[in-house]
N, C-alpha and C positions, 0 to 999 in steps of 0.2 A: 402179139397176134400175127398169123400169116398172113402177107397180101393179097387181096382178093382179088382169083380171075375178069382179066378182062371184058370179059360178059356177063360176068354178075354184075361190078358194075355200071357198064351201059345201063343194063336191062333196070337197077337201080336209080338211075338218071330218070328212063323214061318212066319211071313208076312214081319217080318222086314228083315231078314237075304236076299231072294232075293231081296229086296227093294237097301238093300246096295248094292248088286252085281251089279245092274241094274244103280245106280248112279256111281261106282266103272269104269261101262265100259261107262256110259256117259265121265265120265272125261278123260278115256283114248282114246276114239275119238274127243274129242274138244281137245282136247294136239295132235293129231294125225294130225287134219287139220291146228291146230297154225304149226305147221313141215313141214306140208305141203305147207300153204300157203307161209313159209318164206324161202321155199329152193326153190319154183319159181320162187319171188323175187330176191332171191340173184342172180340165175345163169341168171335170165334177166339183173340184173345188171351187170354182170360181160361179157356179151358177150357182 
């Protein structure tokens, strides 16, 4: 593969960093609703 220009990558740098942020708080709402969904569960269970 050729090396890629130095402004592609920058401009990849800054594109990645919110990318991650943006997956980062993906994950911390699908964790958020697995929480949720299983403290429903349980207290339906338990009463």
């Amino acid at each position: 593969m050729l090396p890629l220009p130095s402004y592609v990558s920058q401009s990849h740098v800054l594109l990645g960093s919110p990318l991650q942020l943006v997956s980062g708080m993906h994950a911390l709402l699908v964790l958020w609703c697995l929480l949720e969904c299983y403290y429903l569960c349980h207290s339906r269970l338990n009463a």
